[in-house]
GUKEMAR-76310 format. One record per residue (C-alpha): x, z, y. Coordinates in nm, 3 decimals. Each point is the difference from the previous one (the first is absolute). Layout:
BEGIN
+---------+---------+---------+
|       u |       w |       v |
+---------+---------+---------+
|       X |       Z |       Y |
...
+---------+---------+---------+
! end
This chain:
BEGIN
+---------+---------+---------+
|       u |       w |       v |
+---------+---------+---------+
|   0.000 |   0.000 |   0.000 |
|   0.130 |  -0.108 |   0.353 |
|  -0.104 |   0.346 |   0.234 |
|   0.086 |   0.120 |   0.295 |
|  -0.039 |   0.398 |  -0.091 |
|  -0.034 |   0.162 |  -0.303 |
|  -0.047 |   0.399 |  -0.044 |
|   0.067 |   0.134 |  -0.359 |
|  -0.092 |   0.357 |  -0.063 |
|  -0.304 |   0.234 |  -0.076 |
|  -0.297 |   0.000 |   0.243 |
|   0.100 |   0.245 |   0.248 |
|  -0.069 |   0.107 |   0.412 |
|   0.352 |  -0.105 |   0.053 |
|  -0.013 |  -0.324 |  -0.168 |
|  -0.330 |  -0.054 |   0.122 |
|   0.149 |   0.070 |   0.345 |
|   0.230 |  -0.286 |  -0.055 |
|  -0.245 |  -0.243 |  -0.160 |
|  -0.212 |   0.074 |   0.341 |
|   0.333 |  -0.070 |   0.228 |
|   0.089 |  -0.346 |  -0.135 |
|  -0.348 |  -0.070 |   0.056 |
|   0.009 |   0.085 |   0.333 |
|   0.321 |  -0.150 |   0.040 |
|  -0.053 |  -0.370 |  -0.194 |
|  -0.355 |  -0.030 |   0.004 |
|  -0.028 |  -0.067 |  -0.408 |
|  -0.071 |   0.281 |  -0.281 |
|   0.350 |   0.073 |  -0.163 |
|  -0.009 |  -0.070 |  -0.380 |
|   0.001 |   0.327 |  -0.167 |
|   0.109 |   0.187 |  -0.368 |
|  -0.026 |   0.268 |  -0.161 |
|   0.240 |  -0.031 |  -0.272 |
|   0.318 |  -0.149 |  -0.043 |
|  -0.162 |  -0.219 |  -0.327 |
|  -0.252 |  -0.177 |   0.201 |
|   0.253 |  -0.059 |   0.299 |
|   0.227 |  -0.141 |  -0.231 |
|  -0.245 |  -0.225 |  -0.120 |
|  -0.114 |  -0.147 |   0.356 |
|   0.364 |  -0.021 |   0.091 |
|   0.093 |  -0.167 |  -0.238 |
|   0.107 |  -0.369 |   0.112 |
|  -0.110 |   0.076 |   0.365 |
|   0.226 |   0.114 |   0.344 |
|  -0.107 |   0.310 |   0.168 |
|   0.104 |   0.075 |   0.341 |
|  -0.039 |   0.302 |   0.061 |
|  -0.106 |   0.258 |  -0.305 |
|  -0.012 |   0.375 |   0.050 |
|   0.023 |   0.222 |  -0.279 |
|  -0.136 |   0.360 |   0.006 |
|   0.272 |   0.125 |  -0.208 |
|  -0.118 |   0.382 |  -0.025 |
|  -0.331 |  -0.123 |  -0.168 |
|   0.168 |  -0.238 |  -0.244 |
|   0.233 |   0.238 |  -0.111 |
|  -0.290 |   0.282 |  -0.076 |
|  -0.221 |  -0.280 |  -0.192 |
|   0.271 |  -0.263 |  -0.182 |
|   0.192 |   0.021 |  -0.260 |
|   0.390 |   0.048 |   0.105 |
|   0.063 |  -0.329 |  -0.198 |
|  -0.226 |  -0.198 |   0.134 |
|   0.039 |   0.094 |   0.345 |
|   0.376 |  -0.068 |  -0.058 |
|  -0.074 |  -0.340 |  -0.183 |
|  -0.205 |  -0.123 |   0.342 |
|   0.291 |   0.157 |   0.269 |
|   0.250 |  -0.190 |  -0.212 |
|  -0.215 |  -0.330 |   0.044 |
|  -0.052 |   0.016 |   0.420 |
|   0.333 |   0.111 |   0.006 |
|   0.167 |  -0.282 |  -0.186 |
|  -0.224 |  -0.294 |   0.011 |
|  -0.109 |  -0.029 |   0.381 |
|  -0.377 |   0.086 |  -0.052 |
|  -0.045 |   0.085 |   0.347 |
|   0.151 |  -0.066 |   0.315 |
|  -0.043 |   0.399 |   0.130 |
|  -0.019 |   0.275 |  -0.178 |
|  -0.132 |   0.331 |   0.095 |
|  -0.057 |   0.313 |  -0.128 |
|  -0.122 |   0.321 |   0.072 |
|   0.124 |   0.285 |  -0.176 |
|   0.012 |   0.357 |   0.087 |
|  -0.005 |   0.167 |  -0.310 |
|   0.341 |   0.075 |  -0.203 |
|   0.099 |  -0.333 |  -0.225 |
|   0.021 |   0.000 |  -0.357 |
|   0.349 |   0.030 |  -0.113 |
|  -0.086 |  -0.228 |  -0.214 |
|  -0.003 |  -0.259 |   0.256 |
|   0.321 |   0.081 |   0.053 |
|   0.150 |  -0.390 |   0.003 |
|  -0.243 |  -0.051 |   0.311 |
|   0.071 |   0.310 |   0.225 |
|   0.187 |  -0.280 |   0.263 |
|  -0.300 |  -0.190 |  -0.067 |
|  -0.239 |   0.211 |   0.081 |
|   0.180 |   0.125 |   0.312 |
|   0.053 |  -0.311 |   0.124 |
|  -0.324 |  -0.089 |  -0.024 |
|  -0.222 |   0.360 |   0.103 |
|  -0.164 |  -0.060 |   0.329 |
|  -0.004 |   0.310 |   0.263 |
|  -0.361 |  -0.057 |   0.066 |
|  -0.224 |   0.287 |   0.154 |
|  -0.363 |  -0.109 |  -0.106 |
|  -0.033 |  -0.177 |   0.366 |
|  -0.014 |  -0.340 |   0.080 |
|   0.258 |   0.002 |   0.275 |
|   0.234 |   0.134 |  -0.297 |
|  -0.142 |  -0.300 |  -0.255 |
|   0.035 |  -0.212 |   0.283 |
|   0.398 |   0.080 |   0.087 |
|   0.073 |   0.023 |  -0.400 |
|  -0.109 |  -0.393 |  -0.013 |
|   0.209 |  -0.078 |   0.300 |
|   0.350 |   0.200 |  -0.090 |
|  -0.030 |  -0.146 |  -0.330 |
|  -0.088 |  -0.323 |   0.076 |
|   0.326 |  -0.134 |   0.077 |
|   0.135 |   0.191 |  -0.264 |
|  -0.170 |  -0.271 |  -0.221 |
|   0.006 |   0.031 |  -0.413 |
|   0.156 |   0.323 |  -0.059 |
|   0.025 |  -0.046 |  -0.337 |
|   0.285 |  -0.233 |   0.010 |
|   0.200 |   0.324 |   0.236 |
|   0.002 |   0.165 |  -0.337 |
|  -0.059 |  -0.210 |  -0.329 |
|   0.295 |  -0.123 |  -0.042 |
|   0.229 |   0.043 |  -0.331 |
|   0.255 |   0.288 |  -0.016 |
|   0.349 |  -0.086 |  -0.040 |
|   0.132 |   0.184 |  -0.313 |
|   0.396 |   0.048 |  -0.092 |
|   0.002 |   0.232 |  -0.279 |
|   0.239 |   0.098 |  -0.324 |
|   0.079 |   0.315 |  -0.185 |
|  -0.295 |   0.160 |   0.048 |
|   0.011 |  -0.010 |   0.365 |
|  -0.199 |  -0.255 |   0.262 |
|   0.014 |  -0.050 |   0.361 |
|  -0.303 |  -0.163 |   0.155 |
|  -0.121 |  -0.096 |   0.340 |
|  -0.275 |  -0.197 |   0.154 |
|   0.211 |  -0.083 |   0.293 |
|   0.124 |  -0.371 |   0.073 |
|   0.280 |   0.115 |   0.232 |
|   0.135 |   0.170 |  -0.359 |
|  -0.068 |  -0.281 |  -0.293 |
|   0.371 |  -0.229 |   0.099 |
|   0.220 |   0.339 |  -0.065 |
|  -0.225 |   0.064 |  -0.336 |
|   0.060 |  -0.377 |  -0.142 |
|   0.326 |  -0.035 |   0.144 |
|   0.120 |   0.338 |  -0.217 |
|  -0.156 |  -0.110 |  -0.282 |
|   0.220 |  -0.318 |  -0.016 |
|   0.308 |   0.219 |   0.125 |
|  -0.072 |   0.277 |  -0.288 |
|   0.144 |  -0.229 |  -0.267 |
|   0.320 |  -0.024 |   0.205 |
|   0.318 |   0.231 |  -0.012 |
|   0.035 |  -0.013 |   0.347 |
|  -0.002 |   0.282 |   0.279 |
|  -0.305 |   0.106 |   0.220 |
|  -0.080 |   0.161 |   0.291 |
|  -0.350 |   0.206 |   0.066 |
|  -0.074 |   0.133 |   0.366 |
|  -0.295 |   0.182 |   0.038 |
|  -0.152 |   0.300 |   0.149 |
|   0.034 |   0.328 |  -0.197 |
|  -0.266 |  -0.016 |  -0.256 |
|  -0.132 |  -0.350 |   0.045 |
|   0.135 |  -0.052 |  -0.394 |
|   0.354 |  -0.135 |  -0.025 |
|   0.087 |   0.228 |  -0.296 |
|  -0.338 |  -0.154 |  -0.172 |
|   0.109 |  -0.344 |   0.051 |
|   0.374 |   0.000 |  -0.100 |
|  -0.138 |   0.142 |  -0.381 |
|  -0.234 |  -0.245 |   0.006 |
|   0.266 |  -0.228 |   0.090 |
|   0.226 |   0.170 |  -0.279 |
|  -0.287 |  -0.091 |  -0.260 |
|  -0.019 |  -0.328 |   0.034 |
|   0.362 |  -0.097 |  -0.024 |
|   0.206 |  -0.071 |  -0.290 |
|   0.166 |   0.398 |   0.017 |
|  -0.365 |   0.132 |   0.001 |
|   0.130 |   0.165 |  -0.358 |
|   0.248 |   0.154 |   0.158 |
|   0.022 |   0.304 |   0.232 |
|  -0.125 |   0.004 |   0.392 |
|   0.131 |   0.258 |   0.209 |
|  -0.162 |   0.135 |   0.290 |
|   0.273 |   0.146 |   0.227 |
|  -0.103 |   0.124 |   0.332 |
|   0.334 |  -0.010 |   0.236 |
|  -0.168 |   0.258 |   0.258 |
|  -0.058 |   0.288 |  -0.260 |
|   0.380 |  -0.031 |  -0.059 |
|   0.249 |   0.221 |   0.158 |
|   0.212 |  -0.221 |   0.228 |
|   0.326 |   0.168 |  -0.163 |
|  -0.111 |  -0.087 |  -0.340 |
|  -0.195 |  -0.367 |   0.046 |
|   0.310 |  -0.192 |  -0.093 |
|   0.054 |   0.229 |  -0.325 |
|  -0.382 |  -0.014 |  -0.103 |
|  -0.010 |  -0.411 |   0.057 |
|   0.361 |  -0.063 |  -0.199 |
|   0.094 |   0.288 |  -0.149 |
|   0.269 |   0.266 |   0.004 |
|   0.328 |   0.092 |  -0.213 |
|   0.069 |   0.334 |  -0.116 |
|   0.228 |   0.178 |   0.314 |
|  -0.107 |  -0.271 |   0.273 |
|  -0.088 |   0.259 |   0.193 |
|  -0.095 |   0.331 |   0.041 |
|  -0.244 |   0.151 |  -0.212 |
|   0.049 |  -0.368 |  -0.211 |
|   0.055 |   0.228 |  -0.337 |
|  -0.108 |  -0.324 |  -0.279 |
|  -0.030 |  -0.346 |   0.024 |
|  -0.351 |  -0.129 |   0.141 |
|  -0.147 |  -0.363 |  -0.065 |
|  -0.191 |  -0.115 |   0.327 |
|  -0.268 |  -0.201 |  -0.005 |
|   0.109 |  -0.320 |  -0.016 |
|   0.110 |   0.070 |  -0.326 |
|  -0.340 |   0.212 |  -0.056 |
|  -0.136 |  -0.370 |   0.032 |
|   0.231 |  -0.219 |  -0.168 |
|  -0.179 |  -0.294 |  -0.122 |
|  -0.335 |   0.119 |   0.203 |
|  -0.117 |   0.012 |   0.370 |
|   0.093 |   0.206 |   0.233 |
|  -0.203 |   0.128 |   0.347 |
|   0.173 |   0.134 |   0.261 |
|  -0.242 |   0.143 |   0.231 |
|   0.073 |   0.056 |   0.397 |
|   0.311 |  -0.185 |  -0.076 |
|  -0.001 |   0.004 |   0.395 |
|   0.173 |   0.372 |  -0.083 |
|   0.330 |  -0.118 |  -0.135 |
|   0.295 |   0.100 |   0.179 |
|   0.310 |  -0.294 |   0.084 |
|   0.142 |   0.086 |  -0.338 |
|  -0.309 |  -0.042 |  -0.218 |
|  -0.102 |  -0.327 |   0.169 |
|   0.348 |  -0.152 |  -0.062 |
|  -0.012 |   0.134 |  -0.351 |
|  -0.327 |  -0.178 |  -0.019 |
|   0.096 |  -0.291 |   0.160 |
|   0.305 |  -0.047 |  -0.232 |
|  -0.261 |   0.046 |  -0.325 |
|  -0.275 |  -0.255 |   0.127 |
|   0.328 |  -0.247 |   0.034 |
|   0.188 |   0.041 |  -0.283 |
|  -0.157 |   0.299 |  -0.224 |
|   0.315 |   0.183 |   0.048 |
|   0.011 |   0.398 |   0.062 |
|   0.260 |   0.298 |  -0.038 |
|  -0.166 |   0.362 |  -0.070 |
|   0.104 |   0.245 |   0.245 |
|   0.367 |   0.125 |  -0.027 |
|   0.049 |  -0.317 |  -0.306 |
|   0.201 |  -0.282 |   0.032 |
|  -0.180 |  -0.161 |  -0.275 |
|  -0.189 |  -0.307 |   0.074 |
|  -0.328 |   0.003 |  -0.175 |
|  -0.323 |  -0.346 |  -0.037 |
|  -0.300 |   0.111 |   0.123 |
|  -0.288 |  -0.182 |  -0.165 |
|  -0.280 |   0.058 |   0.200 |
|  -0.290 |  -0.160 |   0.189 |
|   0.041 |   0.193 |   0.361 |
|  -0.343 |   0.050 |   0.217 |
|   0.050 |   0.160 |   0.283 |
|  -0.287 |   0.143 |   0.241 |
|  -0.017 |   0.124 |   0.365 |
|  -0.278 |   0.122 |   0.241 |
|   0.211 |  -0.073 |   0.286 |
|   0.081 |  -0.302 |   0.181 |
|   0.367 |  -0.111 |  -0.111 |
|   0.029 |  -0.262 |   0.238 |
|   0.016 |   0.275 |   0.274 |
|   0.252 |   0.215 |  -0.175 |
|   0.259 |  -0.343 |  -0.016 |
|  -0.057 |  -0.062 |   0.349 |
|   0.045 |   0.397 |   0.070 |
|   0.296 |  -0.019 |  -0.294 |
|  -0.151 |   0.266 |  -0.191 |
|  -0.021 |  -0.235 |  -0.297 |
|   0.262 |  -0.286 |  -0.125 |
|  -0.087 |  -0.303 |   0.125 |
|   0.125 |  -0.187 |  -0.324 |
|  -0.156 |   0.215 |  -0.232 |
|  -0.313 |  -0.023 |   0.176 |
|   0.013 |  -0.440 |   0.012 |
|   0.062 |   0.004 |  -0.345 |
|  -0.313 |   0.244 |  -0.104 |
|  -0.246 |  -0.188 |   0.246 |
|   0.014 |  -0.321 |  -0.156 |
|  -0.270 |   0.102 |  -0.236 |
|  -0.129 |   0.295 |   0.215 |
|  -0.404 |   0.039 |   0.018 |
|  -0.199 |   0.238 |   0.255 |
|  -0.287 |   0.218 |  -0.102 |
|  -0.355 |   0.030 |   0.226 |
|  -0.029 |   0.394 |   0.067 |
|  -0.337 |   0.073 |  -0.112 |
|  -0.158 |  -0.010 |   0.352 |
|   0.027 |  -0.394 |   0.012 |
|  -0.111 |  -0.030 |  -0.320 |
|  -0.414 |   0.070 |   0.071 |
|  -0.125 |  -0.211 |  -0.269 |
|   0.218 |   0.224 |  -0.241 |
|  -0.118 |   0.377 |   0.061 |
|  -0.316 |  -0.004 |  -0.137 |
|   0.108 |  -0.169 |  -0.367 |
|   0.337 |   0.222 |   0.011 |
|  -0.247 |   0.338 |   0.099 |
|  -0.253 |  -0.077 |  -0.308 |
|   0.319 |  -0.101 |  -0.232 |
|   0.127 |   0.333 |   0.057 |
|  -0.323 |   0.183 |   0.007 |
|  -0.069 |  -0.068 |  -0.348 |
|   0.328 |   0.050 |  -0.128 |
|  -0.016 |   0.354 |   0.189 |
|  -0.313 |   0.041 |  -0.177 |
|   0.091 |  -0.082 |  -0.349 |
|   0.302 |   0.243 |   0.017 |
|  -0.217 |   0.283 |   0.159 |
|  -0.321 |  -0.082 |  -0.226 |
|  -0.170 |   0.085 |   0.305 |
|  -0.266 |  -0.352 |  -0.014 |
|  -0.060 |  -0.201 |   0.379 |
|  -0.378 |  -0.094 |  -0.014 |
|  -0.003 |  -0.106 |   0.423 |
|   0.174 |   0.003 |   0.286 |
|  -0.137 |   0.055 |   0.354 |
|   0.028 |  -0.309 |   0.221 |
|   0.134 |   0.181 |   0.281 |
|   0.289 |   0.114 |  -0.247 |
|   0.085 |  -0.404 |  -0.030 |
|  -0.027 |  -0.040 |   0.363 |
|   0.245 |   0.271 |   0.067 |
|   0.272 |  -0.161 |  -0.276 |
|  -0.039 |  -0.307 |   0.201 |
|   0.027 |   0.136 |   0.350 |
|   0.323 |   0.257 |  -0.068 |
|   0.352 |  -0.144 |   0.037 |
|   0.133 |   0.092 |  -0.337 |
|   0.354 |   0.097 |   0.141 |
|   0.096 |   0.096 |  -0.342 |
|  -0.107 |  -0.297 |  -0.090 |
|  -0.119 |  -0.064 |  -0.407 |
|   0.177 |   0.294 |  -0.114 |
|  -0.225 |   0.225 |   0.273 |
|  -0.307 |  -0.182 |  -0.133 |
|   0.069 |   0.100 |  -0.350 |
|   0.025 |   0.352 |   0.113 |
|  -0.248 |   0.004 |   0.190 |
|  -0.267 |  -0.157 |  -0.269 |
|   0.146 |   0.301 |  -0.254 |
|  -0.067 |   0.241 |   0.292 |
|  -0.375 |  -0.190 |   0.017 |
|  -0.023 |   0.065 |  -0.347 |
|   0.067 |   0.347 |  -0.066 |
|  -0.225 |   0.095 |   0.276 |
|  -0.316 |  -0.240 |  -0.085 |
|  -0.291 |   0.183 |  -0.052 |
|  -0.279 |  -0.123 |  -0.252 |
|   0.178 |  -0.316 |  -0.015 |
|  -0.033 |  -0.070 |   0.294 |
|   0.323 |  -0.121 |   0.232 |
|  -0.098 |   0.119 |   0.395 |
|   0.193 |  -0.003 |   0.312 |
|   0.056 |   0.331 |  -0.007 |
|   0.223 |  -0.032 |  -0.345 |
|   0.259 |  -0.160 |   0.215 |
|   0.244 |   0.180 |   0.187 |
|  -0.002 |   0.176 |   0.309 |
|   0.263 |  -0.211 |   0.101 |
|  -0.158 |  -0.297 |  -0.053 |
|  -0.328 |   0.073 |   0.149 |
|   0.104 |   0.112 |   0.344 |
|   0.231 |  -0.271 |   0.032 |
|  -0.287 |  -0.250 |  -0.040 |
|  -0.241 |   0.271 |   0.251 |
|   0.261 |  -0.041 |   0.219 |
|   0.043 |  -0.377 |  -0.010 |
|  -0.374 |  -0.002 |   0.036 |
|  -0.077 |   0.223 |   0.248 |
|   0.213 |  -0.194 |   0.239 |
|  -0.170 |  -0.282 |   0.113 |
|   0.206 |  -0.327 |   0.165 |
|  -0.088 |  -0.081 |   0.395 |
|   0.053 |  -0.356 |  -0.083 |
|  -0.358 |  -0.245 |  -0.008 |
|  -0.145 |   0.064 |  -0.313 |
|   0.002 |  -0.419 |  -0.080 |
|   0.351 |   0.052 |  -0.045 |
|  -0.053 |   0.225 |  -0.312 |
|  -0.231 |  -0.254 |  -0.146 |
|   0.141 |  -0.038 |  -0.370 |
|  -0.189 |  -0.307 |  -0.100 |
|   0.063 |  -0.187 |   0.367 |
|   0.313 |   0.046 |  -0.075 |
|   0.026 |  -0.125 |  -0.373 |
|  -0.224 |  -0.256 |   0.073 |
|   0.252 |  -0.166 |   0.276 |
|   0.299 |   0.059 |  -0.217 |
|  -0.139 |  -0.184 |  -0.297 |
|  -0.123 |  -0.284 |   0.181 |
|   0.323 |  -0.001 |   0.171 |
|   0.235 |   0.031 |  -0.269 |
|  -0.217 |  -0.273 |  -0.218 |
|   0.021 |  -0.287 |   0.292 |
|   0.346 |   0.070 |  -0.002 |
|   0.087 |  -0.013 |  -0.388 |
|  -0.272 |  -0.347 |   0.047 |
|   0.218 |  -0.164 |   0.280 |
|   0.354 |   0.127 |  -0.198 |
|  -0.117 |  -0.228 |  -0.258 |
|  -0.161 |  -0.255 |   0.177 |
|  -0.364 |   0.075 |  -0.099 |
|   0.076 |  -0.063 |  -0.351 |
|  -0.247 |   0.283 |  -0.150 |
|   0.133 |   0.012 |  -0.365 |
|   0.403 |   0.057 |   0.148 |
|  -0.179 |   0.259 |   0.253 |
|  -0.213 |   0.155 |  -0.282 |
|   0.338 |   0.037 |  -0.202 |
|   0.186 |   0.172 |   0.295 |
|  -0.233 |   0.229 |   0.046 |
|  -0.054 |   0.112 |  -0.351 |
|  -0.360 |  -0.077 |  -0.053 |
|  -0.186 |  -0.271 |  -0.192 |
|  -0.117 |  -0.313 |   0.153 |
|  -0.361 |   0.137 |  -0.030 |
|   0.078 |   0.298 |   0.219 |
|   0.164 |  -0.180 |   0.219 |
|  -0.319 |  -0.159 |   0.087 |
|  -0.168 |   0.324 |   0.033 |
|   0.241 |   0.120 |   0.223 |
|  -0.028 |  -0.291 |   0.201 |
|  -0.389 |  -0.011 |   0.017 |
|  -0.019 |   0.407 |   0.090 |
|   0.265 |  -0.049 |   0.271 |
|  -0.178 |  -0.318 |   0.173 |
|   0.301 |  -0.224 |  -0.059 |
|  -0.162 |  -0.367 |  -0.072 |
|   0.092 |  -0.158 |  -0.329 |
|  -0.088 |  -0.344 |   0.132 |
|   0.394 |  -0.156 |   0.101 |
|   0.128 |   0.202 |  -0.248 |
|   0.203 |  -0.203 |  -0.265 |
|  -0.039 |   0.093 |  -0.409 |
|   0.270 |  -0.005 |  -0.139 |
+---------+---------+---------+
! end
């Protein structure tokens, strides 16, 4: 069915309220459902432009399945242009895949037309939201460990490791503490050909400076004081294996010539020997500082530093990452609940607003925490704002109770995305001189969404070439 609005959900004042407002607003009767099996069924085939879901009344009167079986399908296979939803209630856990969903699509509607009336307008340019979140996740995974993310900016550095991983070659991770560089090099160890082998985590920072260069190669018996046996560092620890050294950006001039000599040659001395000893080992090093600023400042060897960046690969901190939070935050939810046996049946919606609106400066290893904290402190399953930290909440009360001077337009989300899209797609169309299957292929979408894209952002198809 071709339809301007459709409202799904049980017969209610506030979906009444909205059937009444669209009236008022478009001067035809909205078509309207009351359960997901008889939507699906007048859906099916048709375009929808704007359908409004009463998601508090679906979840009370539809089975978890089926409710999930028709998100999946507007999500995925463009069944409206707009979606809406109203939800106040806590969500399912359950529906745990579509908390960005559902966010991304809950409309902060007050019951008055003036509110009905600025929803349509701020989302309006916002166009098919489903295509803001539908996409694929990007996957590297091996040895029992994955690393996902929804984010674009984030899918080269997955693919490009993945080829790298089968290589015995040096690599460099910068990234924020806690945005997962110790997660990714063992992935990285798992899919090479030493994944058999040992992987050593070393963290440089935890060392004492005194002792780094004795932990990394080793010591003889009387190198120095207190130096009472021989000690086997840890490039021999990982002799045939991989080997992290974390905050390598903590080496002193000694250790980062010693270094530099072993990524060149593979050639060390242990501390107080003149014996030359072959280190076999893949080397991944990791830093959550800027190295580039420690050469120019000559904190850090300029060499060493040219010969680790050739394959060196930066990290998103978790607070660019928005599509990623809400996935990550249920991921480690349920883990936090198998281990506890304490069962998740909801969470609050406010709860998912305040994930998304907090900086994460800890980035994913604060979010892990954080969900454990959650956890522990849920009450009758279910997962409120006030199971997050004190820490937490008043730094988003603060953020919030401090409104901007500037014109409110300029804080207009979808304006904004809107713009950008249709910006960013001209561009990519003129770069390739209108040809729409090289544009489609440089943008990473089908040919078919492509044309979507094109269509919701007003950009005529009409002197575009094929292919």
């Amino acid at each position: 069915m071709d339809q301007d609005f459709v409202l799904l959900g049980a017969d209610s004042p506030r979906l009444l309220a909205l059937s009444r407002q669209v009236e008022n607003l478009t001067s035809q009767s909205p078509a309207r459902f009351t359960s997901v099996s008889s939507a699906r069924a007048a859906l099916a085939g048709g375009m929808v432009d704007t359908l409004i879901l009463d998601l508090d009344s679906l979840q009370s009167q539809t089975p978890v399945i089926e409710l999930r079986l028709f998100l999946e399908c507007i999500r995925t296979q463009g069944t409206a242009r707009r979606v809406l939803m109203v939800c106040r209630s806590p969500v399912s856990f359950e529906l745990a895949d579509f908390f960005e969903f559902i966010l991304a699509c809950r409309i902060p509607w007050d019951g008055s037309e003036d509110s009905f009336r600025r929803t349509l307008r701020e989302h309006t340019s916002i166009g098919n939201l489903v295509e803001m979140v539908s996409f694929e996740s990007n996957t590297i995974e091996a040895g029992g460990n994955r690393f996902t993310t929804q984010m674009v900016e984030m899918v080269p550095l997955l693919k490009q490791l993945k080829r790298i991983a089968v290589h015995n070659a040096a690599i460099l991770l910068i990234g924020e503490t806690g945005t997962g560089k110790s997660h990714l090099a063992s992935i990285v160890h798992a899919l090479s050909p030493r994944s058999e082998e040992r992987f050593v985590n070393t963290a440089c920072g935890a060392l004492p400076p005194s002792l780094i260069e004795s932990e990394l190669f080793g010591h003889t018996r009387g190198a120095f004081t207190g130096a009472d046996r021989n000690k086997i560092g840890r490039f021999e620890v990982a002799q045939g294996g991989t080997l992290l050294l974390d905050e390598i950006d903590t080496l002193g001039p000694t250790e980062q010539a010693k270094l530099l000599r072993v990524i060149e040659t593979g050639e060390f001395e242990p501390v107080g020997s003149t014996e030359t000893r072959q280190a076999d080992v893949r080397l991944i090093a990791a830093s959550n500082v800027d190295l580039r600023e420690m050469v120019d400042r000559n904190e850090f060897r300029a060499d060493l530093f040219y010969r680790m960046s050739v394959l060196e690969f930066h990290l998103l901190p978790l607070r660019e990452r928005s599509l990623d939070i809400l996935p990550l935050a249920s991921g480690f939810i349920a883990q936090a609940a198998t281990e506890r046996h304490v069962p998740i049946k909801s969470v609050d919606i406010e709860f998912l607003n305040r994930l998304k609106e907090y900086s994460w400066p800890g980035n994913v290893r604060e979010l892990r925490n954080q969900m454990n904290r959650a956890v522990m402190l849920s009450h009758d399953g279910l997962l409120s704002v006030d199971t997050l930290s004190p820490t937490t909440q008043s730094t988003v009360a603060r953020a919030s109770s401090n409104p901007r001077t500037e014109p409110r337009e300029r804080w207009q989300l979808g304006k904004h995305m809107f713009e950008s899209e249709r910006q960013l797609l001209q561009s990519a169309l003129e770069a390739h001189n209108n040809n729409r299957s090289a544009t489609a292929k440089a943008l990473g979408v089908s040919r078919a969404g492509l044309y979507k894209k094109m269509s919701r952002l007003g950009i005529s198809s009409a002197s575009v070439a094929g292919d």
